[in-house]
Each structure stands twice: as structure tokens, then as C-alpha cells.
C-alpha positions in Angstrom: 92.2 97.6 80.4 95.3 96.8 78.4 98.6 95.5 80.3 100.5 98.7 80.0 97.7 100.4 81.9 97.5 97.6 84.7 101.5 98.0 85.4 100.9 101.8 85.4 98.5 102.0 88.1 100.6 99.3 90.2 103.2 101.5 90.1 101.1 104.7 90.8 99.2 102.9 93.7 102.5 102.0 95.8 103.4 105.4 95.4 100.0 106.9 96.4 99.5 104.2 99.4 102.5 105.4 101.0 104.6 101.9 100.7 107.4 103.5 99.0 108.2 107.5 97.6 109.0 108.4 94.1 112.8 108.9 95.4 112.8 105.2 97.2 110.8 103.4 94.0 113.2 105.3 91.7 116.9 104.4 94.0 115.2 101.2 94.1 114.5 100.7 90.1 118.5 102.3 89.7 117.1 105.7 88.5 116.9 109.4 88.9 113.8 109.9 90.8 113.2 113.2 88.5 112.5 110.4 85.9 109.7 109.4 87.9 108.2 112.5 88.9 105.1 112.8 86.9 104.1 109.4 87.7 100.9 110.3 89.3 99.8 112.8 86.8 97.1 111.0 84.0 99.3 112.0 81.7 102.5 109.8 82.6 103.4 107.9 79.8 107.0 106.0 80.4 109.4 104.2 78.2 108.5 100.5 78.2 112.1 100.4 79.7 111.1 102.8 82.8 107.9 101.0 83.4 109.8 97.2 83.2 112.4 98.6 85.7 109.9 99.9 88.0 107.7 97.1 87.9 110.8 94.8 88.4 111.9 96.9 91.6 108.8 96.4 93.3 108.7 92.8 92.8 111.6 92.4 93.7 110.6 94.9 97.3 107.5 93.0 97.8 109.5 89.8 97.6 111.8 91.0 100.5 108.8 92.4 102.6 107.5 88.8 102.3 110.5 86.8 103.0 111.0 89.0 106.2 107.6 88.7 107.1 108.2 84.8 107.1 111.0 85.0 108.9 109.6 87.1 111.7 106.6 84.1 111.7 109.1 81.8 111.7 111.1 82.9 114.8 107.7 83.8 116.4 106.9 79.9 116.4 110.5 79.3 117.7 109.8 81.0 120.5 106.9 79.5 121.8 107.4 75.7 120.7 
């Protein structure tokens, strides 16, 4: 499986799991979310520009789910030290 495909199913497996909706993965990436509307049909094929600026705004949302996650831990141990 080539690259292109791999970043194509990340993107089409947050939207199918639920994490995020076309419209919040689309606000997120700075685009209309009719640009992203066909992403779960086979036949999606975006821009390498739409793909890199999806792909970028869900690093960038799994980065923040993890640094709040920490952060919760953190104060969890905080409390009961």
C-alpha cells in the first residue's frame, strides 16, 4: 500500500470512528467542509494540498488530546501525593 493511500484511510478512519466530523476535520484543516465531503466514498481522490492539510490538522488534534490527557495525569498524581 503506497503512502498516499495510508494518509487517505487515516483521514477516512477518524471520520468513520466518530473522533471528529467532516465539518470539525475540515474547520480544523482551515477548509470548507464541502471540500471534504466525499471523503469516505472509494472514489475520493484529493489534492496532495487537501490531503497534507488534513493530515496536518489531525496531528496537530491528536497532539492536543495527548497533552491534555497528560495534564489531567498529571494533576491526578497531584492530588493524591
Amino acid at each position: 500500500m503506497d503512502e498516499i493511500t495510508k494518509l487517505k484511510q487515516r483521514v477516512q478512519g477518524l471520520v468513520i470512528s466518530g473522533v471528529l466530523t467532516k465539518k470539525e476535520l475540515a474547520a480544523r484543516a482551515g477548509m470548507r467542509d464541502t471540500t471534504i465531503i466525499p471523503v469516505l466514498s472509494p472514489s475520493w481522490n484529493p489534492t496532495t494540498d487537501t490531503l497534507a492539510r488534513l493530515i496536518r490538522a489531525i496531528d496537530k488534534y491528536e497532539s492536543d488530546v495527548a497533552k491534555k490527557k497528560a495534564r489531567h495525569e498529571l494533576r491526578m498524581q497531584r492530588a493524591f501525593a
